[in-house]
N, C-alpha and C positions, 0 to 999 in steps of 0.2 A: 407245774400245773400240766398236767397231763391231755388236758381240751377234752375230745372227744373220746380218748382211746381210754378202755378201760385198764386204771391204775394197777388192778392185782396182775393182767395179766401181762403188763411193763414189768410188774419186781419179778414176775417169774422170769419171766427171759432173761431180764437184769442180773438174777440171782444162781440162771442155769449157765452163764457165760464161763464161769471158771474151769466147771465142771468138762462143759463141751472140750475148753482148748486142751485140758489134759488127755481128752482119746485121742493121745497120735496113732496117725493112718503112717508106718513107713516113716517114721519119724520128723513129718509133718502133721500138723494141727489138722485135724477134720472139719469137715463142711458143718454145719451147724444144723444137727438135728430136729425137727419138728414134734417128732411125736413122743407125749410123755411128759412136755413138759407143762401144759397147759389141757387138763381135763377136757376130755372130748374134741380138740380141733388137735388138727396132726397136717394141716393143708399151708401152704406159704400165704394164701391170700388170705386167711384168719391171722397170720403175724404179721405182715408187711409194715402194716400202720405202727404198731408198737417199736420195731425192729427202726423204723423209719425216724420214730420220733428220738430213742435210745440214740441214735446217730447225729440228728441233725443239734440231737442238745450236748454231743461231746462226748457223752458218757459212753459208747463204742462205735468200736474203726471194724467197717467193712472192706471186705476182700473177695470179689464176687468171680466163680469161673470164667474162662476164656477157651475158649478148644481150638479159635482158631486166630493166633493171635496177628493183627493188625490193625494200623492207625486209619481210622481212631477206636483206641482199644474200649473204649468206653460203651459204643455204639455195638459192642459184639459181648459184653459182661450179660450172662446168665445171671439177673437178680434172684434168682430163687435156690440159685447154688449157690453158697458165702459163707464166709467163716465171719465169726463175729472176735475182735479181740475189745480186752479193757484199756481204757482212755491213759491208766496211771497202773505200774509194775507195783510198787508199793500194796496199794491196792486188790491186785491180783494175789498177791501174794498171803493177805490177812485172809478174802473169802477162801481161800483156798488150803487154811490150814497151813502151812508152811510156815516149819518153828521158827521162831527170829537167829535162833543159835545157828541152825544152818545157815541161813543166808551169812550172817557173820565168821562162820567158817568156810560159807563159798562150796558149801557140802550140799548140793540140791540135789542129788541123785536121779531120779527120772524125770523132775519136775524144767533140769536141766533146757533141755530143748525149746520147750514150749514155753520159754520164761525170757527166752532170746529172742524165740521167733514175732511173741509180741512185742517185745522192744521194740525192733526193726520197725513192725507194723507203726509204734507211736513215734519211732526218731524220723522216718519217713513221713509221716502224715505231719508233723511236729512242721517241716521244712515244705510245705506245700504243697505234698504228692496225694492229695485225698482221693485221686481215685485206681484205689492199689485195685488189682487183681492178680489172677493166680491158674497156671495148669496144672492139668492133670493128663497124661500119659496111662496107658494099660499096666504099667509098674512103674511108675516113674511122676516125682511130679514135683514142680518147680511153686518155690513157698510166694514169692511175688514178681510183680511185672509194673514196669513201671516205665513211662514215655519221658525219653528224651530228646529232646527237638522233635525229628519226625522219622528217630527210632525207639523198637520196643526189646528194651533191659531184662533178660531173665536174670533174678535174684534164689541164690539157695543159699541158705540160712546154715548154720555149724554154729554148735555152740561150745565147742573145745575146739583144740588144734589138731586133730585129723581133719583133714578136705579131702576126702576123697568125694567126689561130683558127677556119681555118673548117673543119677537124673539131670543133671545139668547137660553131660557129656549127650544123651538123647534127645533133650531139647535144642541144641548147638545142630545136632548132624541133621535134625528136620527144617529147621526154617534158618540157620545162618545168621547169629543176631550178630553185630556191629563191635560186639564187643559183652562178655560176660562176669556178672560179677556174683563172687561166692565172699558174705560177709561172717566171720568166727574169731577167733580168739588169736588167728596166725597174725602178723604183722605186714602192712603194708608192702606187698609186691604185685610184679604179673608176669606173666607167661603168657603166651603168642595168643590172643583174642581173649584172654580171662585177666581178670583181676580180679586181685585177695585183698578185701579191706578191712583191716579190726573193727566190732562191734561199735567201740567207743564213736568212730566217723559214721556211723551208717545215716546220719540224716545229712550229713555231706556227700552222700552218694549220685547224688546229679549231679552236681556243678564239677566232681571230678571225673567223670561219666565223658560230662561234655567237652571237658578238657582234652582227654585223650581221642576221642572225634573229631575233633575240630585240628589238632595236632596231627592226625594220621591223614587229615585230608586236606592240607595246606592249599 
């Protein structure tokens, strides 16, 4: 039951979610466009409520900009900048056309990225982290942020095993974060301030976060 907000224009939004996360920006998901999808309103304050309710009932995980990141990150998230991702990859994957053959051959082709980057989105939020956010840099830009204790975690996303990180490497030399972590297909390691976590742990990514924290600061 949708209460006040009007129902057609929840399935629109509901039904443009696929669509958006495949325009990667830089091979991250884009911010979640306004205009087009709902005749005549192109303004955030004409979606909010829809976008709001889409959220509070499960059915999408937001990811709202940060430009300047500090705790508490929440208190500095641009609600009007955000990616919206789907609740369930399964899901994603039917409105989105994507042959079942591919997926069983592991053959996603472009859809690759963006198929990972929502995982992360639902294995994090899955584990507690509902309030993801996300930078942007003038070329560079980190897929999410996430507080641990009372540091903040830039996350960049790889959906095979190349890492190479250098929006991470730009985010790292401006504010110094405590420790960084790039989640992909590589296997469990790390090097001096990063750490590499396979896809499969990514909703284990605080609690090993805080391990290494708590470990370096005995």
């Amino acid at each position: 039951h949708s209460g006040k907000w009007n129902a057609a224009h929840i399935a629109r939004i509901w039904e443009d979610i696929p669509q958006q996360i495949s325009r990667v920006n830089d091979n991250s998901v884009s911010r979640f466009q306004f205009k087009g999808v709902i005749p005549n309103k192109s303004k955030f304050s004409q979606f909010e409520g829809p976008i709001e309710w889409l959220v509070k009932t499960g059915l999408a995980i937001p990811a709202y900009l940060v430009e300047q990141p500090a705790v508490p990150i929440a208190s500095r998230a641009k609600k009007n900048m955000v990616k919206l991702y789907l609740f369930d990859i399964g899901l994603m994957g039917t409105m989105s056309g994507i042959p079942i053959e591919s997926i069983l051959r592991q053959d996603y082709g472009s859809y690759k990225g963006y198929i990972a980057e929502n995982y992360v989105a639902r294995e994090l939020t899955s584990a507690g982290m509902n309030k993801l956010c996300f930078w942007q840099g003038r070329t560079s830009e980190i897929e999410f942020l996430i507080t641990v204790g009372d540091q903040i975690i830039p996350i960049e996303v790889k959906s095979g095993n190349r890492t190479r990180t250098r929006s991470l490497e730009v985010y790292t030399t401006k504010y110094s974060p405590a420790v960084s972590l790039v989640i992909s297909l590589k296997r469990l390691s790390r090097t001096e301030g990063k750490l590499f976590l396979p896809l499969y742990n990514a909703g284990k990514a605080a609690g090993i976060i805080s391990t290494l924290i708590t470990d370096s600061h005995p």
